[in-house]
N, C-alpha and C positions, 0 to 999 in steps of 0.2 A: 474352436473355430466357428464363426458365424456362420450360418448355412442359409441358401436364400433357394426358392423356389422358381416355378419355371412362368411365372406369374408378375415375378422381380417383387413379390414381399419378400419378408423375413422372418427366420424363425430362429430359437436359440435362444443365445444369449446376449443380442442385441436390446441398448437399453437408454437410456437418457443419461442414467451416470457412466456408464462407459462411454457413452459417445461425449461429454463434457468433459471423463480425465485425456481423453484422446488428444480431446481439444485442447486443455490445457499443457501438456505435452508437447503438443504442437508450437503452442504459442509460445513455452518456456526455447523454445530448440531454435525456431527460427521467426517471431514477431509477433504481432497480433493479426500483421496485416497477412501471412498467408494460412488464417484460419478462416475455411469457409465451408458449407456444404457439400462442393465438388470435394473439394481436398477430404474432406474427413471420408467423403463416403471412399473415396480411393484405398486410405489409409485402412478404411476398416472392411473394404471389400466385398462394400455392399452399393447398390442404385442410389443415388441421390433420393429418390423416392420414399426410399425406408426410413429415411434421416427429417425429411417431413412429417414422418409420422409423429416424430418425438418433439419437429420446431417448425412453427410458421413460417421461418424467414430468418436469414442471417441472426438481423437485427433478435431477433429471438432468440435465438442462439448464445450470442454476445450475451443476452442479459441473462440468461442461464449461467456462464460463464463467468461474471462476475459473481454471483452467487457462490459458486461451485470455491470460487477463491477464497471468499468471507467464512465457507466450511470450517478451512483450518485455522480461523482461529479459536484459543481456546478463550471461551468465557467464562470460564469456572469464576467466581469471585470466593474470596475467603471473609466474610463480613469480621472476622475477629480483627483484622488489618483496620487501620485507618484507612478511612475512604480517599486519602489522593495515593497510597500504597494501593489500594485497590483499582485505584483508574492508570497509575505504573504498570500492573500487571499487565492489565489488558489492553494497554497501549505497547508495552516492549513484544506483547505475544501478535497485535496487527501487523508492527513492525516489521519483525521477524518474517511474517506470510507475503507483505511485502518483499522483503527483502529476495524473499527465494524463488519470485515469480518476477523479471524484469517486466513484463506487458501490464504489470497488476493495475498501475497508478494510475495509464491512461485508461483503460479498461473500466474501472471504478468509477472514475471522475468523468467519465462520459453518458452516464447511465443511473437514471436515478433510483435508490433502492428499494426494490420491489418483491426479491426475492424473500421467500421466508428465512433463509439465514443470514440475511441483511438486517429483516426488519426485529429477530431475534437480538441479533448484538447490539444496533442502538436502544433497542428497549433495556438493556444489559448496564448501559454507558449509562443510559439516561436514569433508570433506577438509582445509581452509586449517586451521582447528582444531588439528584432528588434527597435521598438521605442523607445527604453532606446539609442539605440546607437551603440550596438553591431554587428560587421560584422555578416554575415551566419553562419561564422564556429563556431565563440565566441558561437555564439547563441543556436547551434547544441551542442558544448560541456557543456554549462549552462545546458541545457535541461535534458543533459544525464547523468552529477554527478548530481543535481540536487532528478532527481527520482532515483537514489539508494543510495543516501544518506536517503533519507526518509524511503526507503525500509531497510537501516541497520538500521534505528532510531526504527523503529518495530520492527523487526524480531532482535534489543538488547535490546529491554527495561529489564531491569533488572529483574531476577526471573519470568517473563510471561511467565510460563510454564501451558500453557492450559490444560495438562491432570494430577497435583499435586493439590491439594487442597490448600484450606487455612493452616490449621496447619500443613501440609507438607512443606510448604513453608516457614511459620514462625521457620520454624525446621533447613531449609535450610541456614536462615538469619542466623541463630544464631550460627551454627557452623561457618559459613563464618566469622561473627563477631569474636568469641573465638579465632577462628585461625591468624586472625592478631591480635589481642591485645596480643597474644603468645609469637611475637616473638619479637627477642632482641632488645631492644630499642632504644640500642648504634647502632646500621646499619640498623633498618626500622623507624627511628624515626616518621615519615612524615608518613608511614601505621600504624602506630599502633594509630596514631591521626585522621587517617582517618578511623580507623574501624568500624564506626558507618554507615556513609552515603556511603561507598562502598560497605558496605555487606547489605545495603536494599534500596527499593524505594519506600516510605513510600507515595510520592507526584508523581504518575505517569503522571496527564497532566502539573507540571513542568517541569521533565524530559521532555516530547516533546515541551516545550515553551521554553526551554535554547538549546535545538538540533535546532532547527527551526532558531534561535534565529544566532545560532552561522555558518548555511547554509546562512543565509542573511548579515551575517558580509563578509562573502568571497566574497558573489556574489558583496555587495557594494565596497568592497575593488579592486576586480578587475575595477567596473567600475569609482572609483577614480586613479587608476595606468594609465587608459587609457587615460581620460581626462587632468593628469599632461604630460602624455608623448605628449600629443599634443599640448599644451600649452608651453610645451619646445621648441618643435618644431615651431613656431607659429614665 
């Protein structure tokens, strides 16, 4: 238990990474939008006051917080792998951190990375890069479609709408479905055959293994366009 004095500091084991898994906690349960200073100090039973100890300012906070998220992933690389094996790895393991934080994507994408286990894991992406062959810039623009294409591969998976239910959703699909099988067949022939698997995502870690899938067909495609143009050149 935190214990606080009659002074309203604190003593214990009040700390930045407790008050940040609090936070994320929070944010996984009910948004990002009711994580704040009030709320946390409530949660954790301590003054608002004690919580500035550890952060200037909401906004502070938040970008702790994003940090706090990039933690789990793993960046272990195995250099014995092929480097786009290597950029798979560490792209299905951000995935994956995404996946298990619904607030991550906006949270992320709002905040430019500052934290040390931000600036750790692009340095991570960008080294695998680097050693594939790719100039700085190349390596800089991989990096940067890269993480928002994963960030749209989430923030679209199909019907993941966190605050509908199951049969609210199954309700959703279903009208989706009716409404292309609808229509005229002589000019949507192609949607009305498609009305089945456009109007649901029955296999959601397919959906992210055919997106992932088709981010590593680019990334290798450019680095076969590079290698023939220099071969031309040669």
């Amino acid at each position: 238990m935190i214990e606080r004095d009659r002074t309203e500091g604190y003593r214990g084991r009040l700390s930045r990474s407790l008050v940040l898994d609090r936070a994320l906690a929070l944010a996984d349960a009910e948004g990002l939008e009711a994580v704040s200073i009030r709320r946390l100090s409530q949660e954790l039973g301590v003054t608002p006051m004690a919580l500035y100890w550890h952060f200037k300012s909401k906004e502070d906070l938040l970008t702790g917080l994003a940090d706090r998220v990039v933690q789990e992933v793993d960046l272990s690389v195995d250099r014995s792998l092929p480097w786009l094996e290597q950029v798979r790895t560490l792209a299905e393991s951000f995935l994956a951190t995404l996946r298990r934080h619904p607030s991550a994507c906006a949270l992320l994408t709002d905040r430019e990375p500052e934290g040390e286990s931000s600036l750790v894991a692009q340095e991570v992406v960008l080294d695998v890069f680097r050693r594939a062959g790719f100039s700085p810039e190349e390596a800089a623009q991989l990096l940067r479609h890269a993480i928002r294409s994963l960030y749209s591969l989430v923030g679209g998976e199909p019907y993941a709408v966190p605050a509908v239910g199951q049969k609210e959703k199954e309700e959703m699909q279903r009208r989706a479905r009716l409404f292309l099988e609808s229509l005229p067949i002589d000019r949507y022939p192609r949607l009305v055959e498609a009305a089945r698997p456009l109007s649901s995502c029955d296999d959601p870690d397919g959906y992210y293994a055919f997106g992932l899938d088709l981010l590593l067909a680019g990334i290798q495609a450019m680095s076969d366009r590079r290698a023939s143009g220099r071969s031309g050149t040669a």
